[in-house]
N, C-alpha and C positions, 0 to 999 in steps of 0.2 A: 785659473779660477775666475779671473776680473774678464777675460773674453767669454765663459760662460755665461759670466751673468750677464753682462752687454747683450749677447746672443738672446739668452734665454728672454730679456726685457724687449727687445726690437719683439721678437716671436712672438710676444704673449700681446705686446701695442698691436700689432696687425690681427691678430686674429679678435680680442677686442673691440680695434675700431670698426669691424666688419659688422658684431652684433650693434654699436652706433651707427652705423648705415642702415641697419634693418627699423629699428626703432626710429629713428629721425624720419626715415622712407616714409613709414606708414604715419609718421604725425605729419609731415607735407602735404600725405597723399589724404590725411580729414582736412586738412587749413585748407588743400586747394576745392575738398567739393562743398566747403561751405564757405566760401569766400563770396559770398554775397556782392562787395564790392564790386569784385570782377565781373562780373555776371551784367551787373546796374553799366559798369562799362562799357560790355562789349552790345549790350543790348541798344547802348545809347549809340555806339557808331555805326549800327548797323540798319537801327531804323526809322532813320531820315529817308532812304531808298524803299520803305514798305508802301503796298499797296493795299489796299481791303483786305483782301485775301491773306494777304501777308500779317497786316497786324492780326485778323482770325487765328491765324494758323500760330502765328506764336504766342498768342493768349493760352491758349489750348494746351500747346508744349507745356508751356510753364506749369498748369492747370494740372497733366499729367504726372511734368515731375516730381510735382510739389505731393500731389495723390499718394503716387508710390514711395517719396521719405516719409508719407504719413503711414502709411499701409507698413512700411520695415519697421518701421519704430511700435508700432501697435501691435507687430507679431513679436519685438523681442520682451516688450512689455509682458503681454500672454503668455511667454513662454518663460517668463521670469515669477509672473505669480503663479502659475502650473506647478513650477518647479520647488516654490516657498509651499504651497498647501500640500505636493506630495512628500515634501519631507516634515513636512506637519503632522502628515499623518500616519508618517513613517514610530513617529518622535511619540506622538499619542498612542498608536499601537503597543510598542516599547514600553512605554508609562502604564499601561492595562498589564500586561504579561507578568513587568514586574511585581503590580501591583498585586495581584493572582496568587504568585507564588510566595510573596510573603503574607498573604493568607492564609494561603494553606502553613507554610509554617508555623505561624501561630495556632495552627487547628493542633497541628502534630503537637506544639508544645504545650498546649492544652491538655489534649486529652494524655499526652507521659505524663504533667501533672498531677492528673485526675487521678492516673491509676494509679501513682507515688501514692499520694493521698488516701487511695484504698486499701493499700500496700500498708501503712503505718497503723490503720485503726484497726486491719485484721491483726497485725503484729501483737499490737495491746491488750491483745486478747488473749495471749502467747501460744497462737498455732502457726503453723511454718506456712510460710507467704510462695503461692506458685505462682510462673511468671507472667501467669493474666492477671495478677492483683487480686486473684480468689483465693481462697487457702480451706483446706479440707484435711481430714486425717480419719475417713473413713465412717467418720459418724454425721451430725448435720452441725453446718457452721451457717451462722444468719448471712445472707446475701446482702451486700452493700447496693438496696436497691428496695422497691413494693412490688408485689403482686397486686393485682386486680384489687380492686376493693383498698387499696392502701397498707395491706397486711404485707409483713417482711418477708421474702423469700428467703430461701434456704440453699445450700448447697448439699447432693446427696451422690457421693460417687462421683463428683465431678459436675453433674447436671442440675443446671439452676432450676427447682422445683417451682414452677410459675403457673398463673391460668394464661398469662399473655402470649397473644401469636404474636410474632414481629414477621413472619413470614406467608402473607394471605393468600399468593398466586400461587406459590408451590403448593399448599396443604388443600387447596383446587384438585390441582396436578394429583396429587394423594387420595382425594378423595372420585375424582374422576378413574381413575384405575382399579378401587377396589370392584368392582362390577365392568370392567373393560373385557373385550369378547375381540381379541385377534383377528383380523380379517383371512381369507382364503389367499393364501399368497402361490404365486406362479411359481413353480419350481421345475418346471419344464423348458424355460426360456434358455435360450444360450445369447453370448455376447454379442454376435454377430446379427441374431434376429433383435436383441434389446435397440443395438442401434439403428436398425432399419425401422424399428419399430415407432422408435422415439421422433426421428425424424420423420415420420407419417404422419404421427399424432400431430404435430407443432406444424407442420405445414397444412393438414384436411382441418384441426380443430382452431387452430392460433394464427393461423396466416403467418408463417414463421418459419424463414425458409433457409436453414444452415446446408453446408457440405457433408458429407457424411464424414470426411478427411473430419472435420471438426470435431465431429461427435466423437468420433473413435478415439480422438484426441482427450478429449475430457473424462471417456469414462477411463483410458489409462490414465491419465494422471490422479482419476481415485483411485487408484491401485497404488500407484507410489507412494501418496502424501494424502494427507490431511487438509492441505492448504493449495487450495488454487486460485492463479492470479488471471485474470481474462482482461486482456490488455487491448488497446488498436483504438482506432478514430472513432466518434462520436457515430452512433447511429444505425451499428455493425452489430447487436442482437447482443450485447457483453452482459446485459442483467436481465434481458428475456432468457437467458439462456437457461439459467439455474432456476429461475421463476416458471417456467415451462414445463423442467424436467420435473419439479414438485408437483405442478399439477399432474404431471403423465403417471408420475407415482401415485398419486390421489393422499398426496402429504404434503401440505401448501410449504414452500421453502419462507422460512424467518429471513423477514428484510430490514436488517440496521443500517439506515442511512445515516455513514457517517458524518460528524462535522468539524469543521477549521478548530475548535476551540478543544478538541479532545486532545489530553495529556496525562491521560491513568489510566488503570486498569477497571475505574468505577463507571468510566461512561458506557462501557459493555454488560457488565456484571450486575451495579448496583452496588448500595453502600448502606451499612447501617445509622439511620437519623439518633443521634443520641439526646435529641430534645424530643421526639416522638413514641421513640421506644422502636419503631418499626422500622425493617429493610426496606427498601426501595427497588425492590424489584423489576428487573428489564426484561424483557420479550426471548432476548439472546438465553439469560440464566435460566429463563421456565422452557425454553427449548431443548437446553442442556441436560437440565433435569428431567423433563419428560422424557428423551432420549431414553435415558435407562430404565424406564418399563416397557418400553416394547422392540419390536424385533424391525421396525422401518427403517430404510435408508433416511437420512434428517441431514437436510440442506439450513445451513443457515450462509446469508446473504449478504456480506460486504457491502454495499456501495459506495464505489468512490472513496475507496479504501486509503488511496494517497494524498488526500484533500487534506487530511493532518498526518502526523508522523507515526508509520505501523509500531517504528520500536518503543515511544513510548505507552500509547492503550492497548498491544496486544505481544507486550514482551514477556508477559509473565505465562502465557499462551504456548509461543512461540518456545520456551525454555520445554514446557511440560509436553510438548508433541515429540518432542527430540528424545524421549527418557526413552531405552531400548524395554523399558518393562511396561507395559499395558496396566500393569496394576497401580504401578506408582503417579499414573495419571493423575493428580486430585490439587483440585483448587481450594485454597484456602479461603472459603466465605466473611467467616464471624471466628473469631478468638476464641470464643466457649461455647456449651449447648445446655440449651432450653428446657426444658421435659414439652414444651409444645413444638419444636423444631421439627420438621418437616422426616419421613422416616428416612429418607436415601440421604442424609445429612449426618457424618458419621464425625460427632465434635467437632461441628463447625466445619468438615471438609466435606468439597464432592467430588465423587469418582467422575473423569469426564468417560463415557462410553466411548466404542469404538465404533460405534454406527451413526457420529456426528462428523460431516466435513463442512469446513469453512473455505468458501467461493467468494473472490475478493475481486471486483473492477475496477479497474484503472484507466486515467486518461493521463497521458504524459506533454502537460501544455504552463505557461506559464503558473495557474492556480493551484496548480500540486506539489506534492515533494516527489524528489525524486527516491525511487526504490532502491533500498541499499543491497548491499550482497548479500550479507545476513539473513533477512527476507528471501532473495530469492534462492540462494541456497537451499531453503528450506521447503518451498514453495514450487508446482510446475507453471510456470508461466504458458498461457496458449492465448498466440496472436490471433485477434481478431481484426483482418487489414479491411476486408472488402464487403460489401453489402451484400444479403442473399439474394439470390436470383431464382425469381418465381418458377415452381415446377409443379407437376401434375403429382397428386400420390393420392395411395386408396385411403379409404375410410380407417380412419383405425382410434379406438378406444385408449383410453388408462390401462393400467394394469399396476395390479400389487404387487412389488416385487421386497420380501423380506432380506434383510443386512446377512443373514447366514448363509444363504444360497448365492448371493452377490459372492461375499467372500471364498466359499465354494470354485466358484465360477472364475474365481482371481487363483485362487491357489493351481485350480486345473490346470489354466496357462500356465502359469510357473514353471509346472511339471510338463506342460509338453511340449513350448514354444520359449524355451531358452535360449539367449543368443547364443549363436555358434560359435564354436570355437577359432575360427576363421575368422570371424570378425572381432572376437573378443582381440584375439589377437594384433588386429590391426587398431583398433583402438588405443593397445598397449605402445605400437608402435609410433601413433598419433602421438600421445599423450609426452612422449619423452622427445616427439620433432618440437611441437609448443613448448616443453621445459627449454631444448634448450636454445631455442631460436626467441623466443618473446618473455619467459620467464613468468609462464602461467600455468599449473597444472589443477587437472580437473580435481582430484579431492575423492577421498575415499565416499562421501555422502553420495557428492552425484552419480557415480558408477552405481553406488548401491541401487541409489533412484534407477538409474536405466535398465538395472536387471530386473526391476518390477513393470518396469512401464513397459520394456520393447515388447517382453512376452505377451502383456493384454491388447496391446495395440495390433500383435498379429491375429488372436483370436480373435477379435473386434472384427476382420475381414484385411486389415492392413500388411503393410510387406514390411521386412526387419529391417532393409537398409533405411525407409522411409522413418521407422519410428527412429532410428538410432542417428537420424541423420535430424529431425525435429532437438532431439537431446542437445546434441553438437551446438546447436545452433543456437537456442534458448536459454541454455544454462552454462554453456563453454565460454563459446566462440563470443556471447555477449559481454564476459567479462574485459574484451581488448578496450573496450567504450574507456575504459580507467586512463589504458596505456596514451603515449604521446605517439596516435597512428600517423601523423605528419613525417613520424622518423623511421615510419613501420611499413611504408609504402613495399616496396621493395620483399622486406618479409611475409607481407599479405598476401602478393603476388606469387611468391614461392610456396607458401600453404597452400593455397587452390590448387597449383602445379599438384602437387604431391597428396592432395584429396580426390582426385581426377587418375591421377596414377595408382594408388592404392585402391579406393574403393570402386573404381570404373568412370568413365566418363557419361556424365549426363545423369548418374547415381545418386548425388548429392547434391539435389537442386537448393536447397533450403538456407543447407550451408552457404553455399558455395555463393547464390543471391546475396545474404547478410555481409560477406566479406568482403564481395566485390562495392555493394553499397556502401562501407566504413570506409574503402580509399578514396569512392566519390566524396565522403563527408569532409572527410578531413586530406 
């Protein structure tokens, strides 16, 4: 034991004195470049031997060197108060957000107060308290509140009997529809002319000049989803695109540009002022609403979607797209209803229609968040990498094209540009090489998505392997970005093998690009 530790003490002295060599090194190696003295020394034995020139020349040296210790010290200065204000403003950001949120809590414990407080004076009155703080039993109960003029409301059936609108853009909306006159809508069209169509229109009317590959792309993913993400570099037509197609429909597409500071569901929607008495109505909810009188396709318009985070102001969204029933669609606006509420407002809830899709753009750079899976899961992603490239096309107009014929025209595909069973099958086979080679599997959602998208993207003029190889790509094969591809080189390389073997070579460009680009990144 006494030679271990001798041992172990010699061992630990040497490796020790080693980190003492480094340290002492580097304090030598500052004494010796500012040893001033030395310098006054060797300056002095050396120039007794100067001539003009010489004393010139070494004025100058000195001049320079003295320049550049001032010049490093002035940048680590710089880059020391750089460093102190951006975590200044790291630190004050921080201090806002907090500050934010315990705001809002105090709002929420406010107003549960508030309705406690309603909750007890209805009590007192000994009728049963329901869980909006109103309380009714089929006859009329005063409302904890005034009507116009100061007179008390009432509750009748549930419905606060009021003159007050709190709702002035929707009862717009109500009031513009009862004499609304349906336009003549195109029911002649098919997908294939819609997209040649579109694409004429935005290039002869907009200067606006996509691939057709694109369009095909887009109008299938409104076939799958609700939700589309238009994604790529700066400058690539990602919010002309749905801004276009609104005009070519002659139904201008709703544009919410989003911003850094949104974190609820109200920055989209709107929220009831309870010191005004009125909603606060947004562009997005009177879109929503109008939606359900008439029969148009209705874009509404993301921008810059990932600027703040999709899960928290469009999570409550995102739940209600997902619901397999159509009918159970409905956002919850206001807690109770008005006798003046807006009519398509069924106690405070709205049905969302099926002829509204949400178009979302994205730039993926320092300023954003990053998309989670969640989102895209749910969502068809369509890359937009490259700028269009100017072409000749004819003249071509608008046209009206109604949601029922569109859907029409989606169901038809369905029915007659199913993927094959040939390929479904290779798929199946894909899907169990990835389980067990990388430990990713696609998900009953996404397959669902690809059996609506492949089919309209062939009717649209496209080819199966091409839509079903965008799929792979977009919503598969993107999920490896998680994995640690450093360790996946190797496995990468064996997928492509065996996408090149199964589905043909030169088949699967899309894929087969994205994967090969993940072993360069990583």
């Amino acid at each position: 034991m006494n030679e271990f530790l001798r041992w172990f003490f010699a061992f630990m002295s040497e490796m020790l004195k080693g980190f003492g060599y480094i340290f002492s090194g580097i304090g030598r190696g500052i004494a010796q470049i500012f040893n001033i003295k030395n310098y006054i020394e060797i300056f002095k034995s050396y120039s007794t031997d100067f001539g003009v020139v010489g004393w010139i020349l070494a004025i100058l040296a000195i001049i320079i060197v003295i320049a550049i210790y001032v010049l490093i010290a002035f940048i680590i200065v710089l880059i020391i108060r750089k460093y102190i204000r951006f975590r200044h403003s790291i630190v004050s950001n921080e201090d806002l957000l907090e500050e934010i949120s315990d705001l809002q809590r105090q709002v929420l414990k406010m107003t549960k107060e508030k309705d406690e407080i309603m909750a007890m004076k209805v009590a007192q009155m000994g009728l049963p308290v329901g869980a909006s703080g109103l309380s009714y039993a089929g006859g009329e109960v005063p409302y904890q509140g005034e009507g116009e003029g100061g007179e008390a409301a009432v509750v009748e059936d549930g419905v606060v009997q009021t003159a007050d609108r709190r709702f002035s853009r929707l009862l717009e909306v109500d009031s513009f529809y009862k004499n609304y006159t349906p336009p003549e809508y195109d029911n002649e069209i098919t997908l294939e002319q819609l997209c040649e169509a579109y694409r004429n229109f935005a290039c002869s009317k907009m200067h606006l000049y996509y691939d057709i590959k694109t369009i095909r792309l887009f109008i299938a993913g409104m076939a799958s989803t609700k939700l589309i993400i238009l994604q790529g570099i700066s400058g690539t037509g990602k919010t002309s695109l749905p801004y276009s197609f609104g005009k070519f429909l002659q139904n201008d597409t709703t544009i919410a540009s989003v911003q850094p500071s949104w974190r609820d569901r109200t920055e989209l929607f709107g929220y009831f002022n309870e010191f005004t008495k009125n909603f606060n109505e947004t562009e997005v909810l009177k879109r929503i609403y109008s939606s359900g009188y008439n029969n148009d396709v209705n874009l509404i318009l993301l921008d810059e979607m990932n600027i703040a985070r999709i899960e928290y102001y469009f999570a409550e969204m995102l739940s209600i797209l997902e619901m397999p029933n159509a009918d159970e669609w409905e956002l919850d606006i206001v807690p109770n209803s008005w006798s003046t509420d807006p009519i398509r407002l069924d106690r405070g809830k709205l049905v969302i229609p099926q002829n509204v899709w949400y178009i979302g753009t994205a730039n993926n750079d320092d300023s954003t968040y990053a998309i989670s899976d969640k989102v895209y899961d749910r969502a068809q992603p369509i890359n937009l990498d490259a700028k269009g490239i100017a072409f000749d096309a004819p003249e071509q107009g608008p046209i009206n094209l109604g949601y029922d014929h569109l859907q029409q025209l989606f169901d038809t595909a369905f029915e007659s540009f199913p993927i094959s069973q040939e390929n479904l099958r290779k798929i199946q086979q894909l899907d169990l090489w990835v389980i067990e080679k990388l430990r990713v599997a696609f998900g009953n959602r996404i397959l669902k998505q690809m059996g609506l998208f492949v089919p309209v993207y062939v009717a649209c003029g496209g080819e199966e392997l091409d839509g079903i190889d965008y799929v792979l790509a977009t919503k598969i094969f993107r999920k490896f970005e998680s994995l640690n591809l450093a360790m996946l080189r190797d496995e990468l390389r064996e997928l492509v093998v065996y996408i090149n073997k199964s589905f043909g070579k030169n088949k699967m460009n899309e894929s087969i690009a994205y994967l090969e680009r993940l072993q360069k990144l990583f």
